[in-house]
NUVEX-27870 format. One line per field, with one value per residue (C-alpha): residue number from 1; residue in one letter; x, y, z. Coordinates in pm, whole numbers, m for minus. Each point is the difference from the previous one (the first is absolute). Layout:
BEGIN
num [NUM/...]
residu [a/...]
u [X/...]
v [Y/...]
w [Z/...]
***
This chain:
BEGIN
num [1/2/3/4/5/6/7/8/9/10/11/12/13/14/15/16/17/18/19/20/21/22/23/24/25/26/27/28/29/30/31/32/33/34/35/36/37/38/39/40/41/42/43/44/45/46/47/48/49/50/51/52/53/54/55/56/57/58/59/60/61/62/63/64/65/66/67/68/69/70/71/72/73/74/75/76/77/78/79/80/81/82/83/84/85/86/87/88/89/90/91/92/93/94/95/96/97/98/99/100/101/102/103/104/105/106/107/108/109/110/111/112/113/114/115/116/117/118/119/120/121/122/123/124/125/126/127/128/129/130/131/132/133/134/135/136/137/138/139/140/141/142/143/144/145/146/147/148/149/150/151/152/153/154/155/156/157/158/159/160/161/162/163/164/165/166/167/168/169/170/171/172/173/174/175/176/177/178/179/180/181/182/183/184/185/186/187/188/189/190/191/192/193/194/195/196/197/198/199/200/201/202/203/204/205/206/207/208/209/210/211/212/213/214/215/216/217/218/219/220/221/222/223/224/225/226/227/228/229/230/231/232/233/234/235/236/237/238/239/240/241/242/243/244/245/246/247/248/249/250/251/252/253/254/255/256/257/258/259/260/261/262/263/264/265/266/267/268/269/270/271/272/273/274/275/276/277/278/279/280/281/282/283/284/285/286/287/288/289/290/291/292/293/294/295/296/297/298/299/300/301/302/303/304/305/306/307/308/309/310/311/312/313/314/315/316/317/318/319/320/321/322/323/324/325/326/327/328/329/330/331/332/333/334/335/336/337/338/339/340/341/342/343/344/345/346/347/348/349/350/351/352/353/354/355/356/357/358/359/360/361/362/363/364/365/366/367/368/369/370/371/372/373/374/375/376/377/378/379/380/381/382/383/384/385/386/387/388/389/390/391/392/393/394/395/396/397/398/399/400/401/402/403/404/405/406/407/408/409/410/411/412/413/414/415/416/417/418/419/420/421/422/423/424/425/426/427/428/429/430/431/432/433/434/435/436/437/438/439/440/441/442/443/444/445/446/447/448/449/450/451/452/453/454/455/456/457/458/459/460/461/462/463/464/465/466/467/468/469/470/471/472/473/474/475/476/477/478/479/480/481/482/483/484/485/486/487/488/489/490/491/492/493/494/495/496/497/498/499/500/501/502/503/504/505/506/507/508/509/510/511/512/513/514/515/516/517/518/519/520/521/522/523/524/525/526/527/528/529/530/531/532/533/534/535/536/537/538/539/540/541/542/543/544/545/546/547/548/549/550/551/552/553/554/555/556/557/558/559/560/561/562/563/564/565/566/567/568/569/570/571/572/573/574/575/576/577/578/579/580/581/582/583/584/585/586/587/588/589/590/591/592/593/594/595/596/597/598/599/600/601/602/603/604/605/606/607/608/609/610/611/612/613/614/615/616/617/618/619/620/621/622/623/624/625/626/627/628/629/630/631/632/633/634/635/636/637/638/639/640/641/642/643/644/645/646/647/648/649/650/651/652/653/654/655/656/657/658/659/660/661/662/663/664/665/666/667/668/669/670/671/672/673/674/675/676/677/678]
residu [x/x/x/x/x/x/x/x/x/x/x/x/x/x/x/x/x/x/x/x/x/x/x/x/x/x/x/x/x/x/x/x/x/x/x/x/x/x/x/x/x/x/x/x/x/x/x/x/x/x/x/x/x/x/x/x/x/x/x/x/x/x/x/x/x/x/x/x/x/x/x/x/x/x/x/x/x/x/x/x/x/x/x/x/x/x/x/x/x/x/x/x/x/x/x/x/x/x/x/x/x/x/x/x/x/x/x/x/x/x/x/x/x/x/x/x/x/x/x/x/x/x/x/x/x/x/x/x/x/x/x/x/x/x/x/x/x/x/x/x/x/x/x/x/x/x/x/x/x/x/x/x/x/x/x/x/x/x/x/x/x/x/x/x/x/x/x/x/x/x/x/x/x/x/x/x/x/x/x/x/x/x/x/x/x/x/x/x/x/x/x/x/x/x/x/x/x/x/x/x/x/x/x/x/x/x/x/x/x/x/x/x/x/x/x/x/x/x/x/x/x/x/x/x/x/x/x/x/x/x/x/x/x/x/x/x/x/x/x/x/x/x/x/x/x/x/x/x/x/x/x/x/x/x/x/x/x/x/x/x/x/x/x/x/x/x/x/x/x/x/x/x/x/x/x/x/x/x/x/x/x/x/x/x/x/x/x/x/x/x/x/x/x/x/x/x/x/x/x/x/x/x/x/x/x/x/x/x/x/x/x/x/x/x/x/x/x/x/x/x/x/x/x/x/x/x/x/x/x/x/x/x/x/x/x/x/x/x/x/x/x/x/x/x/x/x/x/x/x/x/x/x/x/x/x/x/x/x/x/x/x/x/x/x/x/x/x/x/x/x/x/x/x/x/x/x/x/x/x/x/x/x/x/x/x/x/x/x/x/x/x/x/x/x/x/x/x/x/x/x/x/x/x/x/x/x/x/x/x/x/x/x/x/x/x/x/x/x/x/x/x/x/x/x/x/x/x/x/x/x/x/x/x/x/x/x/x/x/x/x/x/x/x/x/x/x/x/x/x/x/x/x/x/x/x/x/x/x/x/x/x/x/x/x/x/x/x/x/x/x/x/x/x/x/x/x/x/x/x/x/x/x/x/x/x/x/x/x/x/x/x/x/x/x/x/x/x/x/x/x/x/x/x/x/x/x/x/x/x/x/x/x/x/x/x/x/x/x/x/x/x/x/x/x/x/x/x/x/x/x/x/x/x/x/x/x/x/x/x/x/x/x/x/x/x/x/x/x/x/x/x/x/x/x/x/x/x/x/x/x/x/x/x/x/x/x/x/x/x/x/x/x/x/x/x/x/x/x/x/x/x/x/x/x/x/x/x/x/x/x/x/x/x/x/x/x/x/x/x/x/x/x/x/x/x/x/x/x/x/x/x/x/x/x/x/x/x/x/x/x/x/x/x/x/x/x/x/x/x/x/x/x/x/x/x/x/x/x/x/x/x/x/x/x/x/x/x/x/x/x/x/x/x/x/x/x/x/x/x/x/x/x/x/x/x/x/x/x/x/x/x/x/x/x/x/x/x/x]
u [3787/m315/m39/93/m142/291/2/136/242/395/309/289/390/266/329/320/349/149/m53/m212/m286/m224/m68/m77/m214/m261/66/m128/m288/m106/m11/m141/m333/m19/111/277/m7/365/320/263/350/283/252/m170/m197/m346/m142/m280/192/356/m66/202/297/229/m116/m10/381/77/m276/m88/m267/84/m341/m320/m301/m356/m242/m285/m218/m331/0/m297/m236/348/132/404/209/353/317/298/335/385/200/337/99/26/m354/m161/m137/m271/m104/34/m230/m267/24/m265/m266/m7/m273/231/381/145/346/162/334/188/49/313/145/m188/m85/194/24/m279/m221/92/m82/m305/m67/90/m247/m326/111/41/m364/m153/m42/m194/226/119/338/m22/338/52/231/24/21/332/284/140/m357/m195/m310/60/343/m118/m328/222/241/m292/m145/344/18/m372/m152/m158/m372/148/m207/m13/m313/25/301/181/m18/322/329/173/m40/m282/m225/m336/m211/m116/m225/m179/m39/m333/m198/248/69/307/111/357/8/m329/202/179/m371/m57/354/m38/m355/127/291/m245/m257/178/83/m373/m104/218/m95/m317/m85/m342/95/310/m203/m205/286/112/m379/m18/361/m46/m152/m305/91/m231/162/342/m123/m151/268/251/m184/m93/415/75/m240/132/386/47/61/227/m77/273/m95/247/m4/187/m80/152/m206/m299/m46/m138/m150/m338/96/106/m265/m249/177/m10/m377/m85/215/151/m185/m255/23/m316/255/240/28/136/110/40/79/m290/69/43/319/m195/m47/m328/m112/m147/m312/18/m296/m58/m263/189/185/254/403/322/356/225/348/165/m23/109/76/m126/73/m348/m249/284/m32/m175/m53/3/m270/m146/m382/m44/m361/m305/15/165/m154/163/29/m133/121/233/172/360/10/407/m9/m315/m102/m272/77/m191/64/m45/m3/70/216/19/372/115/373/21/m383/m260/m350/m208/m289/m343/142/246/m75/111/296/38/365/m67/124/m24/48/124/m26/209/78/m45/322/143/m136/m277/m357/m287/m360/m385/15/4/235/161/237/325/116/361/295/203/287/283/344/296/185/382/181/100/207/54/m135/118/m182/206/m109/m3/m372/m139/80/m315/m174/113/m244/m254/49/154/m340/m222/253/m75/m329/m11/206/m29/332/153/110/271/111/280/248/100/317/192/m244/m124/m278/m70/m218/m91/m209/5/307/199/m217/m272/178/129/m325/m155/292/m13/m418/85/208/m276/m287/93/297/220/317/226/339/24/280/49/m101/265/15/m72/327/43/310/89/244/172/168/26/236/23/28/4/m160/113/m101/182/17/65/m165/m52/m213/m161/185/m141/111/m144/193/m177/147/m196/34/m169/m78/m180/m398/m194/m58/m304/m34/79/152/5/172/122/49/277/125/33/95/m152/321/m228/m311/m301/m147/271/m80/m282/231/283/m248/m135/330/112/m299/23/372/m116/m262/302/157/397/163/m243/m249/m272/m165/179/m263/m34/237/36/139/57/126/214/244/37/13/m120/58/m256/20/117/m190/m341/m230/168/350/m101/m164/281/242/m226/5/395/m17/m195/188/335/m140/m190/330/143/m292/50/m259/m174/m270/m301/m254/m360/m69/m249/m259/m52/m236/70/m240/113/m27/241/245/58/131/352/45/m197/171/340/m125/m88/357/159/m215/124/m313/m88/m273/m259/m179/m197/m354/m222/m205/m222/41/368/87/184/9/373/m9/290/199/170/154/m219/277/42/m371/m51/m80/m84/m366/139/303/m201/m241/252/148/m338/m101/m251/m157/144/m192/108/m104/255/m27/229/216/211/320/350/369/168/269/351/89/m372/26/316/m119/m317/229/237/m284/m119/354/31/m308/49/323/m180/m244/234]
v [m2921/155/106/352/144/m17/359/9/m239/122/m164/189/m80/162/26/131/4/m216/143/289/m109/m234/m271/264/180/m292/m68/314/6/m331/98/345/m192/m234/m319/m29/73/90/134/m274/116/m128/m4/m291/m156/70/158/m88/m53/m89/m377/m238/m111/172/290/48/m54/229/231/69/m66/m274/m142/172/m26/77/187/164/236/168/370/246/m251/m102/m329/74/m311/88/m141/47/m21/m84/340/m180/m110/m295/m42/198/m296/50/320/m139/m251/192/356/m95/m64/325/225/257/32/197/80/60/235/23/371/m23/m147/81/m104/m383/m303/m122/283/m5/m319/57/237/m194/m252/191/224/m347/m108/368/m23/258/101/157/132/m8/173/m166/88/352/13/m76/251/152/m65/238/m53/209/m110/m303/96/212/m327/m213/240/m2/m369/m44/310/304/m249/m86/235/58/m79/m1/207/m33/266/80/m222/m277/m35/319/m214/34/m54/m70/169/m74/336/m69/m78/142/316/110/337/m77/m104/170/228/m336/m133/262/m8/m363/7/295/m207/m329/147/4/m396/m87/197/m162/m374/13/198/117/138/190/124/170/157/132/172/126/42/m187/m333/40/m174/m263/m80/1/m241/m208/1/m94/m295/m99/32/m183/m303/26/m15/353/168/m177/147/11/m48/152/m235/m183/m321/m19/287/m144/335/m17/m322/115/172/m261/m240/285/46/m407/m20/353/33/m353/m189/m298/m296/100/278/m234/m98/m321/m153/m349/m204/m234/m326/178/185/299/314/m10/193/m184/195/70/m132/m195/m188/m113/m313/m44/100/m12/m17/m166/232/m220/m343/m26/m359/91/m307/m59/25/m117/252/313/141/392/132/301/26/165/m6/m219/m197/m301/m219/m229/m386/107/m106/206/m43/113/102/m29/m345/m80/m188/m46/101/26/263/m111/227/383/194/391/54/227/m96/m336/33/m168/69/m212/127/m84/190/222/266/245/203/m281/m140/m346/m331/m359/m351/m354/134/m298/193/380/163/369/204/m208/112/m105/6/m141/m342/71/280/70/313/18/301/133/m190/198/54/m36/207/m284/m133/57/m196/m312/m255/m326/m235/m344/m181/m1/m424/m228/m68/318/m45/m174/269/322/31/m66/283/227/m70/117/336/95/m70/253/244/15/256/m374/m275/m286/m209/m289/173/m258/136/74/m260/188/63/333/310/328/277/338/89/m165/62/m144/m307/m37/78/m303/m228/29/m43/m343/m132/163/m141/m319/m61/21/155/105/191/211/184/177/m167/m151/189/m218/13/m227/m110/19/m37/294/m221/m337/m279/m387/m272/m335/m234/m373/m262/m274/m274/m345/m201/m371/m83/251/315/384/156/333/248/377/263/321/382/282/349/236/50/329/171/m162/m295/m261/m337/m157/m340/m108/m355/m10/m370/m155/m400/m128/70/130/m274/162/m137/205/313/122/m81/168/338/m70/m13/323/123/m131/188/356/m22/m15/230/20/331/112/m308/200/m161/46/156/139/m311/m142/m365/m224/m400/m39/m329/m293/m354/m293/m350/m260/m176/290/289/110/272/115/2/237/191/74/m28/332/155/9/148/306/40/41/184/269/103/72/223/263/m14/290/38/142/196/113/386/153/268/243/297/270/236/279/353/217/97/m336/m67/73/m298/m243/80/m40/m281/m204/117/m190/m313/m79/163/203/229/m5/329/214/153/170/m199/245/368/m35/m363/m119/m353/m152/m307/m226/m336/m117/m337/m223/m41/387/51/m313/228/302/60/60/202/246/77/98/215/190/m15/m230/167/m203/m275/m257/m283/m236/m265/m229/127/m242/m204/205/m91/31/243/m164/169/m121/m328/m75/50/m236/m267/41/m19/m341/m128/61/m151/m271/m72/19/m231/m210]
w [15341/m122/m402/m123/m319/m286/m22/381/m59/m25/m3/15/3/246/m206/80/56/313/338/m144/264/m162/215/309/m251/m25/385/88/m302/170/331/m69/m217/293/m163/297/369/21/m218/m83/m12/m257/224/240/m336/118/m302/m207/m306/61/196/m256/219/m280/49/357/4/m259/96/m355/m181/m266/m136/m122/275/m34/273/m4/220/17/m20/m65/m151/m236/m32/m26/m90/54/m153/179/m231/55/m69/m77/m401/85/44/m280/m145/301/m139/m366/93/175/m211/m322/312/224/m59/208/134/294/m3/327/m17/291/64/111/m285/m314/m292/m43/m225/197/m109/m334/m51/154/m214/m351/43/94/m321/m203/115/15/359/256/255/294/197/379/88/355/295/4/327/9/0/m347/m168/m223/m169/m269/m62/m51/m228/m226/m70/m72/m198/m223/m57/m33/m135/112/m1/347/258/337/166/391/110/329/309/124/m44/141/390/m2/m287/121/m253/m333/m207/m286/m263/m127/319/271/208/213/66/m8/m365/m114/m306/m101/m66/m181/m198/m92/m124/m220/m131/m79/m204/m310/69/76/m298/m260/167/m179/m368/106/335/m204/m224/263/170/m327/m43/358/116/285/140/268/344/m148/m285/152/272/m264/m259/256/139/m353/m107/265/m43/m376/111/m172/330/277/333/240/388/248/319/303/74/340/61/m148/m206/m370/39/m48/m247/m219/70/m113/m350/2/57/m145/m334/m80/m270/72/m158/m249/m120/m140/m315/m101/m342/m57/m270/m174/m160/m332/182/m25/299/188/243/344/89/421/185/347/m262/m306/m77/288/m142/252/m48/213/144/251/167/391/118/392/254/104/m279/m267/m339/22/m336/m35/m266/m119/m65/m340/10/66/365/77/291/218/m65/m352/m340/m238/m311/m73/m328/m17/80/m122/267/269/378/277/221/353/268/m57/205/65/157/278/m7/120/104/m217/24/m187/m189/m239/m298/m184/m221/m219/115/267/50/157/99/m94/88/m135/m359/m254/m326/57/10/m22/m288/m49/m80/138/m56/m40/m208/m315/5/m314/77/166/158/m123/173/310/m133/252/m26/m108/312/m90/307/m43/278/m34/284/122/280/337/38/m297/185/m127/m345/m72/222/m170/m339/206/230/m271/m183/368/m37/m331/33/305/m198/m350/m68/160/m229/m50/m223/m129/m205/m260/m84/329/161/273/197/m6/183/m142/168/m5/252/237/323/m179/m67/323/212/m245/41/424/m11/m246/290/283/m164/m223/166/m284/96/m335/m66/m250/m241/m359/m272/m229/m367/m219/m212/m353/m210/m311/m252/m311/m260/m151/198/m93/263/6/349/7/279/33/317/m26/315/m3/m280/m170/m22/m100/m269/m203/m204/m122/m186/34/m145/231/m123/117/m108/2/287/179/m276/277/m85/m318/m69/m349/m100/m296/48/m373/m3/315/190/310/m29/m7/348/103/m141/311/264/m169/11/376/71/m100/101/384/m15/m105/277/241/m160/m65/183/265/30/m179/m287/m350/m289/m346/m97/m314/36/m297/9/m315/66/263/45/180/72/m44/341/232/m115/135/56/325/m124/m288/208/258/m283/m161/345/51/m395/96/252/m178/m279/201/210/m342/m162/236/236/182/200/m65/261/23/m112/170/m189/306/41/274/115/227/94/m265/342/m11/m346/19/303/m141/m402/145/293/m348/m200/321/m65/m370/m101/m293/m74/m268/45/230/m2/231/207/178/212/99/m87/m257/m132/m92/m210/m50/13/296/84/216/261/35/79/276/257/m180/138/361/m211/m163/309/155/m257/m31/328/m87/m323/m237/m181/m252/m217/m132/m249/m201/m345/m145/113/m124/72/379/m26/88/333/108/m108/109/369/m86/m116/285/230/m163/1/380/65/m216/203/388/m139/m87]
***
């Protein structure tokens, strides 16, 4: 692949929601710039981008893939996205490194969650970009149905740039307002132009203050002040187009190469050793800085490593410094993509998103650069992954086989993680949704032939105990010779809420020996971790050894310490015990239409709310504190409550008391079980 001057180079992202028309977008851009002979199709998985096996089964598009294509002297890398929520981490990931974004709206359905998604993270990172309204030329479509609705969730800066010819099956054509002509829509040229000075004028304070002076901006300075808004992100063009008919293509890879920033436009700020902003001056020349977005475990180079050129040029089998890690690498060979395609290449440079081998300690996040690099740029920040399933292996043979392919997974996918819970003992998942998790779990078994069942986690519930009870634990058995013999008195009450265990030694006289003493305590403390109603562990427990006795041929460490485990026992059944259960702190985001469902959705889950604030145009944010084993499943819940729109973050409050009714269908539960294990 020959060079390209940095100021040619683009790289773009196609977001939007599922089945909006994507994928066939970048099809058709690839086959229309020459970089493919022929147009795949989803439906028989010949496409560029869709080729994991995954995907070609669901037909959906469930990883980020690069490509790239030559067009009018331009370098265009392109970044095709996932539109579902389950995969947002992919545009998470990717969003802080696009010079440009194209958001593809499906005429036919409007504006969706995809879009405003979409949407929310190019405004987060100040992001040029673009709306290529696709399909209408299907039935029931209307551009300017469609342009008004965008226009009302994203402001009136949303402006049509190439408008269609005729509708649905009589679309002919598509016409760009600046540099087009066509009779049949000539006035509505004319009309539009009209309507966008005002917007072009207020994108820039010199060019307004003009058109206050003169009343009225020259076709220069309209032409100028548009491309100028749009490179700026000020003004978001909106491209009418059909990809089926291959209409508006053009179009849209003219704004791309025409009006979308280079990467000697961007401005980045890092941070310097001193934790202070710098700015990274842009040049093909300077010290070489990258960041890395994704890693790809492909099965015949091993690793590729996804990474952004932030300036200078990185050559291949050159060395590098990761300023994360602070260690060496070496880069090996370097690798521009074309979906599964790799072409290798000399160098990567600025604005170039690029490939590379058998790297040992770069990871996700990670920056790059020349040795001697002292800056790291600021970490992608991911949204939280809320679903969580437990997983057991199908064969006790994969047991010792599962971390190490959970660890390949979450390397792949970063919104992917797992770990041991230590109280409920579990191994357990989380992602961002349930397709997510399952599409991971099925290419575990495909690729490391790990094969793994999977259920809700268990809540991790605690006992505990409300007043003050006395018991006394003696054990005593008389076998040939030696026999065992240990007798405790103890007194539980209850400690503060959260205080843990405390033991309390109050034996006066020696009538417990004091090699005794430890074992008495481990003991009681090996009988609250079994717990006493419900097999959950027993906290916030005062327990203090007052009396005993002993014998001094029979007694022994062991027998005290069973003898202390019967004690607690007794004296916990009388202190009225109750269980305790996690209380989640939870933090709902949703349109206001939504606030009545999801306010009495959480009154029906125990919970109880804190407040409410605004949280943007139209959304509200509802904060309050829900029971852990209300809210198990309440990402896939709530998305379907608010059609998808709905966020939340979730994190944990405190442990308070199970009420009765509850608990007495948790202790039931353990009884039965107790009784079939038996």
């Amino acid at each position: 692949m020959a060079s390209v001057n940095a100021s040619k180079v683009r790289n773009v992202g196609i977001l939007g929601h599922g089945g909006a028309g994507k994928t066939m977008l970048i099809e058709h851009i690839l086959h229309k710039a020459g970089k493919t002979n022929r147009i795949g199709k989803i439906a028989d998985g010949s496409t560029v981008g869709d080729y994991l096996d995954e995907e070609k089964e669901r037909q959906q598009t469930i990883c980020m893939k690069l490509m790239n294509v030559e067009w009018q002297g331009s370098r265009i890398h392109l970044v095709d996205h996932p539109g579902y929520v389950d995969f947002l981490g992919e545009v998470a990931a990717s969003a802080p490194l696009l010079d440009g974004v194209i958001i593809v709206v499906d005429a036919s359905t409007g504006v969706q969650v995809g879009t405003d998604n979409a949407f929310k993270y190019t405004e987060k990172h100040g992001t040029p970009r673009a709306f290529f309204v696709n399909k209408l030329d299907r039935d029931n479509t209307d551009f300017d149905s469609v342009v008004t609705q965008i226009q009302q969730n994203y402001g009136q800066q949303c402006v049509p740039l190439a408008i269609p010819v005729g509708k649905a099956d009589s679309l002919s054509a598509v016409v760009d307002i600046l540099s087009g002509e066509n009779a049949e829509v000539a006035d509505q040229i004319e009309e539009m132009k009209a309507q966008m000075v005002d917007v072009v004028a207020e994108s820039d304070d010199e060019l307004l203050e003009q058109y206050f002076e003169a009343g009225e901006l020259t076709p220069e300075q309209f032409a100028q002040g548009l491309q100028k808004g749009i490179t700026s992100g000020k003004i978001v063009p909106i491209i009418a187009g059909s990809v089926e008919k291959e209409l508006g293509i053009e179009e849209l890879l003219g704004i791309i190469a025409r009006s979308f920033p280079s990467p000697l436009d961007r401005k980045f700020v890092a941070k310097n050793p001193a934790g202070e902003d710098e700015e990274i001056a842009v040049s093909a020349d300077g010290p070489f800085i990258g960041q890395v977005f994704r890693s790809i475990v492909d099965p015949f180079v091993g690793q590729l490593t996804l990474f952004r050129v932030i300036s200078g040029t990185l050559k291949s089998d050159s060395d590098f410094y990761n300023a994360t890690t602070q260690t060496k690498e070496r880069t090996g060979k370097i690798f521009m993509l074309c979906g599964k395609e790799q072409e290798q290449v000399a160098e990567a440079g600025p604005g170039d998103l690029a490939a590379m081998t058998k790297l040992k300690n770069t990871h996700f996040g990670d920056t790059i650069g020349a040795a001697g690099t002292k800056i790291e740029m600021p970490k992608i920040v991911l949204p939280d992954s809320m679903v969580k399933l437990a997983i057991v292996p199908k064969s006790r043979g994969d047991e010792d086989k599962i971390g190490e392919a959970l660890n390949r997974l979450a390397e792949e996918d970063p919104t992917f993680s797992h770990y041991r819970d230590a109280d409920t003992k579990e191994h357990v998942v989380r992602g961002m949704g349930d397709l997510q998790l399952e599409i991971l779990l099925n290419r575990m078994k495909r690729k490391y032939g790990v094969d793994c069942e999977t259920q809700t986690p268990k809540v991790a519930f605690k006992e505990t105990i409300k007043r003050q009870a006395e018991a006394q634990g003696k054990h005593k058995k008389q076998t040939g010779g030696h026999g065992q013999y240990g007798d405790v008195h103890l007194r539980v009450k209850p400690n503060q809420r959260g205080a843990g265990y405390e033991f309390i030694d109050s034996i006066v006289g020696g009538v417990v020996p004091k090699q005794y003493i430890p074992h008495v305590d481990k003991g009681c403390q090996d009988a609250l971790a079994k717990g006493v109603i419900a097999g959950y562990p027993v906290v916030d427990t005062i327990v203090e050894l007052y009396f005993g006795s002993y014998h001094d041929v029979d007694s022994s460490e062991m027998a005290f310490k069973i003898a202390a485990s019967m004690a607690i026992r007794k004296a916990i059944k009388d202190a009225r015990p109750c269980l305790l259960e996690p209380i989640m702190e939870i933090a709902i985001t949703i349109p206001e239409e939504f606030m009545g469902d999801v306010n009495g959705d959480l009154n029906s889950r125990r919970g109880r709310i804190l407040g409410m604030e605004p949280a943007g145009p139209g959304r509200q944010c509802i904060r309050a504190t829900v029971p852990e084993a209300e809210v198990l499943r309440y990402s896939t819940d709530l998305r379907s409550m608010t059609g998808g729109r709905g966020t939340h973050a979730i994190k944990f409050s405190n442990y308070d008391e199970v009420p009765e009714h509850v608990a007495q269908q948790i202790v039931a539960a353990y009884e039965k079980e107790k009784e079939s294990g038996d």
